[in-house]
ROBABA-784469 format. One record per residue: residue number from 1; x, y, z of N, C-alpha, C in turn. Coordinates in nm, 4 decimals. Layout:
REM residues N
SITE|NUM|X|Y|Z|X|Y|Z|X|Y|Z $
...
This chain:
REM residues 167
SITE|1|4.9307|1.1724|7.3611|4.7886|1.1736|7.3894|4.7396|1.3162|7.4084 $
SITE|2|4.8106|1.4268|7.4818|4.7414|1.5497|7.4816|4.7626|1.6459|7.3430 $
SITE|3|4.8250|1.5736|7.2486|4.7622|1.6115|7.1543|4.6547|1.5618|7.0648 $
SITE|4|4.6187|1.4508|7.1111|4.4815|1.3776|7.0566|4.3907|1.4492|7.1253 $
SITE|5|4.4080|1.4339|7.2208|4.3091|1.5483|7.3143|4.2917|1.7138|7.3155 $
SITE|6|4.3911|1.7389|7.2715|4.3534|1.8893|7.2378|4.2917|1.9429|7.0658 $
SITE|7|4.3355|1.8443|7.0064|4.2899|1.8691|6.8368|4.1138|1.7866|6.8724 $
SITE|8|4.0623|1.7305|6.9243|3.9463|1.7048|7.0092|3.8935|1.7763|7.0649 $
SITE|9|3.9391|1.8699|7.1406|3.8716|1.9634|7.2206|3.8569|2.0829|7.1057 $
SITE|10|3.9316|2.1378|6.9941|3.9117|2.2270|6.9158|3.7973|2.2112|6.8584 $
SITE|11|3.7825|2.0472|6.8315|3.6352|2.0659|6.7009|3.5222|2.1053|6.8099 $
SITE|12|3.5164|2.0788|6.9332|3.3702|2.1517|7.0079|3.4288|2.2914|7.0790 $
SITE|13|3.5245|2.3265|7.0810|3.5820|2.4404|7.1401|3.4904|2.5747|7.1428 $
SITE|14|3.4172|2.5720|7.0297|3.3304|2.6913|6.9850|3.1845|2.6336|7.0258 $
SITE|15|3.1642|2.5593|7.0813|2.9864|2.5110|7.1005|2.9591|2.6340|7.1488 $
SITE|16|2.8244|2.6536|7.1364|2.7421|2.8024|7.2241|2.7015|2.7385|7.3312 $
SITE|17|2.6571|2.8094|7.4515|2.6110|2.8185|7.5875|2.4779|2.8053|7.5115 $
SITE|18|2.4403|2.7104|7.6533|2.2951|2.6758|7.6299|2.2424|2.6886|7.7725 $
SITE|19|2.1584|2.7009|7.7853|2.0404|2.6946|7.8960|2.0178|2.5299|7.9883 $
SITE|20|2.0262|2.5513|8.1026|2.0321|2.4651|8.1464|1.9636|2.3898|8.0994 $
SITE|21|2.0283|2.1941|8.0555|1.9262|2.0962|8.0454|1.9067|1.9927|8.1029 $
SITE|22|1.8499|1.8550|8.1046|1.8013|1.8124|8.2095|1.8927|1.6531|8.1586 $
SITE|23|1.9987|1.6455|8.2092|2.1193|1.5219|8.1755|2.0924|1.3823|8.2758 $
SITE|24|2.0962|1.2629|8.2135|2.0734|1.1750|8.2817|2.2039|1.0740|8.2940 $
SITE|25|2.2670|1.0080|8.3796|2.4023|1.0090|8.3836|2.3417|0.8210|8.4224 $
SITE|26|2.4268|0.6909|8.3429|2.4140|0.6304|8.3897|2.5394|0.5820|8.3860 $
SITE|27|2.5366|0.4847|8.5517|2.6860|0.4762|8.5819|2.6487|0.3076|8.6458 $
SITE|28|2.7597|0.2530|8.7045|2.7797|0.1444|8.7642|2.9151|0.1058|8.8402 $
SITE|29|2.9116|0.0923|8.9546|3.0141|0.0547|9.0339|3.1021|-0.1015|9.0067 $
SITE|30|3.1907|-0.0586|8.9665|3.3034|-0.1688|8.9023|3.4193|-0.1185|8.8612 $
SITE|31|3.5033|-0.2272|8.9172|3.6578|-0.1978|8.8992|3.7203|-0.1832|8.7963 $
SITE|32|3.6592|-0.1858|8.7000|3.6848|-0.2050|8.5856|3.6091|-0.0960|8.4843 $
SITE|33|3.5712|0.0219|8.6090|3.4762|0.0986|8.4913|3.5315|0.2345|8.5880 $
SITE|34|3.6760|0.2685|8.5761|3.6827|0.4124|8.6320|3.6367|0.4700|8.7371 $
SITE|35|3.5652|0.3876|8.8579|3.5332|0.4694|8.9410|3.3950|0.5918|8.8898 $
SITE|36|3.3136|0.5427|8.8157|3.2338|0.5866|8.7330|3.1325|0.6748|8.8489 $
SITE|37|3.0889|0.6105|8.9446|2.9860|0.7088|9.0135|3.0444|0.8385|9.0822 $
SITE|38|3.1769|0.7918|9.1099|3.2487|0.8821|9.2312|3.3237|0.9970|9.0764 $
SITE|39|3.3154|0.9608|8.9733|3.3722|1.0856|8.8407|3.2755|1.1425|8.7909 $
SITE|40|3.1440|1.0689|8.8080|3.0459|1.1780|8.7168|2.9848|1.2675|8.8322 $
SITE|41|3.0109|1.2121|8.9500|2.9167|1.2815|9.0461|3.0196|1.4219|9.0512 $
SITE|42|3.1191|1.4507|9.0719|3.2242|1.5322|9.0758|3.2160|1.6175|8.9350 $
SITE|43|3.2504|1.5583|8.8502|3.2183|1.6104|8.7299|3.0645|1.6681|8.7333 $
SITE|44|2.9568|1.6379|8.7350|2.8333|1.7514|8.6999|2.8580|1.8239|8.8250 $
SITE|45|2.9104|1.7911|8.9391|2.8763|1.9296|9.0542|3.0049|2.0278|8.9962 $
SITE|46|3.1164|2.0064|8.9376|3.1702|2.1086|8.9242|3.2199|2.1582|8.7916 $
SITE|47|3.1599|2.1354|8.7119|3.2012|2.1345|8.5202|3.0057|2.1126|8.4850 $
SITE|48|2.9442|2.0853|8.5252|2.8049|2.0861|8.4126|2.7064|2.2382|8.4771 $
SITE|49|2.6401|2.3315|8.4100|2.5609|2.3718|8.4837|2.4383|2.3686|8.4079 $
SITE|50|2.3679|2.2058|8.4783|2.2816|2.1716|8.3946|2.2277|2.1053|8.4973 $
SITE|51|2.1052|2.0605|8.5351|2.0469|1.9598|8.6339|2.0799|1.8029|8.5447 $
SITE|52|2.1077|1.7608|8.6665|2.2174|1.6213|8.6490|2.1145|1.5207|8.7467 $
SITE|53|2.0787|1.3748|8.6713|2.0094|1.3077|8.7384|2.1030|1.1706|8.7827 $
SITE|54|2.1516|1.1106|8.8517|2.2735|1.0488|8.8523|2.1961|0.8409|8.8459 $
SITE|55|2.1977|0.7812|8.7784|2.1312|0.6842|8.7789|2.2314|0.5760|8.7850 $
SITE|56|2.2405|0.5101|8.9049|2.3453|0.4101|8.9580|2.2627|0.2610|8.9275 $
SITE|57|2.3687|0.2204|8.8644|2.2882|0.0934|8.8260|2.3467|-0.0362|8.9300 $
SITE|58|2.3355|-0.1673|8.8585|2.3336|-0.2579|8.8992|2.2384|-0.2913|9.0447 $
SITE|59|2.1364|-0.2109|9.0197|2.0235|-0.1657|9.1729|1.9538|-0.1912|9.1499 $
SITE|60|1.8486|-0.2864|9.2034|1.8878|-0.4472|9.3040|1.9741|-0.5141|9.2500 $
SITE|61|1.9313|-0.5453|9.1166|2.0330|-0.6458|9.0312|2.1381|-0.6146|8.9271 $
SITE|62|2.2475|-0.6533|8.8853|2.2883|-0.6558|8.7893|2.2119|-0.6230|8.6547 $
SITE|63|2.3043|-0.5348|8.5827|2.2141|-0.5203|8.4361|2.0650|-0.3798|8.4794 $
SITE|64|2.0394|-0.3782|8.5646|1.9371|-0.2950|8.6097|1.9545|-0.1869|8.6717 $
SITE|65|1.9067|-0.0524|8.5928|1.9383|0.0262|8.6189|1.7881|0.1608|8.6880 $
SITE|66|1.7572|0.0976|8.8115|1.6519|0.1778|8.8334|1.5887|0.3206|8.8743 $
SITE|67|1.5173|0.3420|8.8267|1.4185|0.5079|8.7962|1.5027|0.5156|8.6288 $
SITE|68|1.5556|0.4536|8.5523|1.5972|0.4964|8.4521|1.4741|0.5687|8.3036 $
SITE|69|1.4079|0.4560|8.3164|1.3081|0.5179|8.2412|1.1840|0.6319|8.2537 $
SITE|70|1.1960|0.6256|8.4039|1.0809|0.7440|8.4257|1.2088|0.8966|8.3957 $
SITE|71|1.3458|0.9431|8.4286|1.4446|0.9943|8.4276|1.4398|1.0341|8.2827 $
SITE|72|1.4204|0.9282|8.1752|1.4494|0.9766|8.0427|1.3506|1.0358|8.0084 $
SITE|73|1.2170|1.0017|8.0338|1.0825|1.1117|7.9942|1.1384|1.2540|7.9778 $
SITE|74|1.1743|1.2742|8.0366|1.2272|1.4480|8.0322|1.3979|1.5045|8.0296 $
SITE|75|1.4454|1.3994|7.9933|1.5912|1.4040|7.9923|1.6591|1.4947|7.8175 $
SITE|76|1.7156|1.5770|7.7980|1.7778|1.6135|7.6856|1.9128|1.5664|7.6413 $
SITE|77|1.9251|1.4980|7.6993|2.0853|1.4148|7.6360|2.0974|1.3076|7.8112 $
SITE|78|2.1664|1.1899|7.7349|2.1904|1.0497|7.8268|2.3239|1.0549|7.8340 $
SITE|79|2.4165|1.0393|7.9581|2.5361|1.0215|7.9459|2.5690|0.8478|7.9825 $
SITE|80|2.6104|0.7550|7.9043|2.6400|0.6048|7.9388|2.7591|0.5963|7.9952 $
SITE|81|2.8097|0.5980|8.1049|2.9540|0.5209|8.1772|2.9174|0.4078|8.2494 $
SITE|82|2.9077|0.3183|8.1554|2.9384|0.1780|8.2525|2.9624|0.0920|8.1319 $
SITE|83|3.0218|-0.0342|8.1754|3.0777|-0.1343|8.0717|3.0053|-0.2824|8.0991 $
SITE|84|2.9644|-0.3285|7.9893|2.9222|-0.4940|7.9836|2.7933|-0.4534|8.0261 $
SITE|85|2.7402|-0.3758|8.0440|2.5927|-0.3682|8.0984|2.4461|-0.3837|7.9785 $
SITE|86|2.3642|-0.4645|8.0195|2.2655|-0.4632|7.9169|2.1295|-0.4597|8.0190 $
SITE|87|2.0768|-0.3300|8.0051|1.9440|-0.2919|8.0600|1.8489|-0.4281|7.9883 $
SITE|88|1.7076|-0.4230|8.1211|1.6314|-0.5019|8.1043|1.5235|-0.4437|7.9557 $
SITE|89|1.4826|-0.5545|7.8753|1.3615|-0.5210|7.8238|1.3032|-0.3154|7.7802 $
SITE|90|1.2209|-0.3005|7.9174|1.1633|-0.1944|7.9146|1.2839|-0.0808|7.9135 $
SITE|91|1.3604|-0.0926|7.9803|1.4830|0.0156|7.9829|1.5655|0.0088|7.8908 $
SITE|92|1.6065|-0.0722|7.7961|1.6095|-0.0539|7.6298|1.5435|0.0225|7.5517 $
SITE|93|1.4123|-0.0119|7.5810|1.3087|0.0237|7.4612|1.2857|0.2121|7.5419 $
SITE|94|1.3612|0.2263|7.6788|1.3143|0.3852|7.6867|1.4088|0.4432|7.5931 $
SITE|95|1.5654|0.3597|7.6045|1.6891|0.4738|7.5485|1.6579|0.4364|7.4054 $
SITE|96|1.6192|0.3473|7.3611|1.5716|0.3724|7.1922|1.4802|0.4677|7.1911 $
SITE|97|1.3488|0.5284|7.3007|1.2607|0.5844|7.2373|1.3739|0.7069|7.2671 $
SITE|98|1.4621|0.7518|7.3713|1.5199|0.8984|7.3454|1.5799|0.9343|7.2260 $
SITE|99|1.6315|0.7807|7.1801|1.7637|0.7893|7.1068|1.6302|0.8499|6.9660 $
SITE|100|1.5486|0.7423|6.9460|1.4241|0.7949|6.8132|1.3946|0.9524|6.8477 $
SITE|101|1.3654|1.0036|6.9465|1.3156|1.1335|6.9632|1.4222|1.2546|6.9578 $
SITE|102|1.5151|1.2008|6.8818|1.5777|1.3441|6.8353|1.6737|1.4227|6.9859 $
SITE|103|1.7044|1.3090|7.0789|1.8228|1.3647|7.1549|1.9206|1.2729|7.1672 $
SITE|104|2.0097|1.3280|7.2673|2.1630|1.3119|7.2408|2.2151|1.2017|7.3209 $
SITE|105|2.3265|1.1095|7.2950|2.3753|1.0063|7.3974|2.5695|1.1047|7.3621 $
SITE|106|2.6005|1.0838|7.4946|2.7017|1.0931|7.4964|2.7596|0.9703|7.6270 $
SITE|107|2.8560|0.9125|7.5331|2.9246|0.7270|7.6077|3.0719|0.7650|7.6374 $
SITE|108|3.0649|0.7194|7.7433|3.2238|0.7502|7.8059|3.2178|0.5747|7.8369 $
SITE|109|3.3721|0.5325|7.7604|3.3872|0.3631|7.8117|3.5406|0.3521|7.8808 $
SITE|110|3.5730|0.2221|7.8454|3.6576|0.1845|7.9168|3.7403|0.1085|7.7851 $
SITE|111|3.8804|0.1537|7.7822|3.9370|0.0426|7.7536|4.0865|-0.0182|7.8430 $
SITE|112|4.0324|-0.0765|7.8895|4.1103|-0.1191|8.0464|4.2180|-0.2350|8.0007 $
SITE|113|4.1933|-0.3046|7.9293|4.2781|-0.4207|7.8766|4.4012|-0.3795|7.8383 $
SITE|114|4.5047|-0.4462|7.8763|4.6384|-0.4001|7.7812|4.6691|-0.5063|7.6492 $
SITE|115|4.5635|-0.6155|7.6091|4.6218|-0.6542|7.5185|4.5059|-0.6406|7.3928 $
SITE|116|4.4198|-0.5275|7.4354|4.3644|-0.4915|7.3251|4.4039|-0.3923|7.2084 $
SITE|117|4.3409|-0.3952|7.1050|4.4301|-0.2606|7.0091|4.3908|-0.1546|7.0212 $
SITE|118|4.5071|-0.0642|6.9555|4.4783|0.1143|6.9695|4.3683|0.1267|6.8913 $
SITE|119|4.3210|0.1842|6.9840|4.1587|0.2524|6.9093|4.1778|0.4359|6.9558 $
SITE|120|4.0773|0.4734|6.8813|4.0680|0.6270|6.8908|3.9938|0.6089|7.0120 $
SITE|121|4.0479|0.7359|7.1377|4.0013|0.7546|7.2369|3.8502|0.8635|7.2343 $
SITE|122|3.8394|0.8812|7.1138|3.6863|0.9448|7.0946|3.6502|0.9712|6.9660 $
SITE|123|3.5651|0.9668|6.9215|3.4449|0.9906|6.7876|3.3543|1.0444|6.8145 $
SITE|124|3.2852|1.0745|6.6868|3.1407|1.1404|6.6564|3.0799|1.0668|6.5856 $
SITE|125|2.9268|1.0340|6.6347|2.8662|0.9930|6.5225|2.7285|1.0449|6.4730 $
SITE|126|2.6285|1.0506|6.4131|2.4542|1.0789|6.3923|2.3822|0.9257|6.4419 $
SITE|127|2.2782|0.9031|6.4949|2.2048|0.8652|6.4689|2.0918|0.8491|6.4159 $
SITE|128|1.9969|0.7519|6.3584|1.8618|0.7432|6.2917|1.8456|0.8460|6.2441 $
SITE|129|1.6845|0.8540|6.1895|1.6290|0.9797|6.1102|1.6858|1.1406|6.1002 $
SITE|130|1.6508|1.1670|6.2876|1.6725|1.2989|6.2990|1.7907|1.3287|6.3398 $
SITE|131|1.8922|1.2023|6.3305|2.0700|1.2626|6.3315|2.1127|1.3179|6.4404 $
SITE|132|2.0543|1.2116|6.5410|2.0613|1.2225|6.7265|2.2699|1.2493|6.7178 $
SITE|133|2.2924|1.2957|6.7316|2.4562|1.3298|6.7760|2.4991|1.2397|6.8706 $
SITE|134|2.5886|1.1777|6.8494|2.6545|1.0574|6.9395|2.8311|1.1412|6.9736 $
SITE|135|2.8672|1.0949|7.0734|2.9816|1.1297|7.1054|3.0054|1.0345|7.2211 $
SITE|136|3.1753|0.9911|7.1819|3.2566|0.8711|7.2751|3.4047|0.8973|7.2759 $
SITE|137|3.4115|0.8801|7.4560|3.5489|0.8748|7.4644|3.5811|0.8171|7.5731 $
SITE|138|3.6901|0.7395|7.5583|3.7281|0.6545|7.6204|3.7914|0.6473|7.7558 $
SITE|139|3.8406|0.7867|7.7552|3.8850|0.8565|7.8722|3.7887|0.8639|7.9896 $
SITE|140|3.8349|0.8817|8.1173|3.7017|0.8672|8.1798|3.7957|0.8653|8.3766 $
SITE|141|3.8787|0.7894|8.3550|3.9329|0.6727|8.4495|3.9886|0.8820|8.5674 $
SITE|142|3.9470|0.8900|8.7293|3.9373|0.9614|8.7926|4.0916|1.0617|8.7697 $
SITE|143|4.1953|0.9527|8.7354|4.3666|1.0984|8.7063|4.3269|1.1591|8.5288 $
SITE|144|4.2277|1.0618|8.4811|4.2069|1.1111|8.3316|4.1218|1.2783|8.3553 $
SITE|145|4.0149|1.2693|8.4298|3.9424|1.3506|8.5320|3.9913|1.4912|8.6212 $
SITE|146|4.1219|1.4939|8.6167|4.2203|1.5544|8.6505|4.3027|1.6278|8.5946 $
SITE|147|4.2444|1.6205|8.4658|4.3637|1.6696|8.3243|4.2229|1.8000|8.2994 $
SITE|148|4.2667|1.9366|8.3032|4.1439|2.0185|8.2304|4.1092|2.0135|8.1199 $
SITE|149|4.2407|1.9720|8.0013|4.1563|1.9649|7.8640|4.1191|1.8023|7.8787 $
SITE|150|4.0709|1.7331|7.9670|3.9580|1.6384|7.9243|3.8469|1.6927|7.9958 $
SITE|151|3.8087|1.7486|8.1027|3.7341|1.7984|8.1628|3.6635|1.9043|8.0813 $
SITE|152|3.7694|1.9861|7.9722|3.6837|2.0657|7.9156|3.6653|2.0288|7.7532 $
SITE|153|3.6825|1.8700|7.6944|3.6897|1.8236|7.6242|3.5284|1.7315|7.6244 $
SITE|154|3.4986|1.7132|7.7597|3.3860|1.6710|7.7796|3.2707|1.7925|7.8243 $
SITE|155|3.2878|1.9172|7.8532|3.1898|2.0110|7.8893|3.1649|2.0497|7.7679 $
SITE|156|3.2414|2.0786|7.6850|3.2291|2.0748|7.5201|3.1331|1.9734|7.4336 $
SITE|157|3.1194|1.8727|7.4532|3.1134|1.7402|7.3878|2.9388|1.7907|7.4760 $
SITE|158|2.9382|1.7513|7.5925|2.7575|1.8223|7.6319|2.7499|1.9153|7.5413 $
SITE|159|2.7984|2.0716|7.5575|2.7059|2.1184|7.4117|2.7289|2.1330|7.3205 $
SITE|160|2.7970|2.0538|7.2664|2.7884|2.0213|7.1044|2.6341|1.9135|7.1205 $
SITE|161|2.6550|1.7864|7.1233|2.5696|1.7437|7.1624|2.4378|1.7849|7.2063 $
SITE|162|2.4001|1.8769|7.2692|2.2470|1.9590|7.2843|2.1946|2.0498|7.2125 $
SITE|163|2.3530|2.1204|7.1277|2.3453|2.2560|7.0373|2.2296|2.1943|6.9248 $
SITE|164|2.0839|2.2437|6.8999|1.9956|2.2216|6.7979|2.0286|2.2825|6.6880 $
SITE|165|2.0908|2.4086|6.7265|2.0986|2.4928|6.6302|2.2197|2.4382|6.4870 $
SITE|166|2.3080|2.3569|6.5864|2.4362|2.2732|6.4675|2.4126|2.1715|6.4073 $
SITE|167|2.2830|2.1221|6.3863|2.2703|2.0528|6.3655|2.1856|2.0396|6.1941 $
């Protein structure tokens, strides 16, 4: 695996420094999802230097993830860590309008099962028109968090992901 992870970290290895941007992190508390609030919160205070908006879901309810859509108005890239989750209605239709407006999702999941198959622990993809940059990896879980080339496999992956200019 740390060589899946390091031939990974080469293709963003060279991103340029960017100027702080305004990251919206959505997470959810479940056993089954890495310890997701207690890794990203750690992760942007000490690996992002970017203003980090931390959006804890399942708040009030399940599936609901609130201040999310007022958060994306001004957000330059969405980070997704949580699993099985499907925002209501209006909080769909915000991350489609980011995803339409020409910024970035970067998805950190889970594959927690042991009797599922080997899948690649991360990809790249474009989205729609203006070729929104997608990036996923599967890694995530708090000893994964602990390893520097994932830590700097993901500070990478932010600016690749924001870099306008690579695009």
């Amino acid at each position: 695996m740390r060589a899946i992870v390091l031939a990974l970290f080469s293709l963003f290895a060279f991103a340029a420094p960017l100027a702080a941007s305004n990251i919206v992190i959505m997470v959810v508390e479940d056993p089954n999802n890495y310890e997701a609030p207690r890794t990203m919160r750690d992760f942007a205070e000490k690996q992002l230097g970017h203003h980090v908006t931390i959006i804890d879901g399942d708040k009030p309810q399940m599936h609901h993830f609130e201040g999310l859509v007022e958060a994306l108005k001004d957000a330059d890239l969405l980070v997704r860590f949580s699993r099985r989750r499907f925002p209501p209605k209006d909080q769909m239709a915000a991350i489609r309008a980011h995803l339409a407006a020409d910024v970035t999702p970067l998805l950190i999941g889970t594959a927690k099962t042991e009797t599922s198959p080997p899948m690649p622990i991360a990809w790249t993809r474009s989205y729609g028109a203006k070729k929104a940059r997608i990036f996923y990896i599967s890694l995530g879980a708090p000893e994964d968090m602990q390893i520097a080339d994932v830590r700097r496999l993901l500070v990478n992956a932010v600016k690749w992901t924001l870099n306008p200019e690579a695009r």
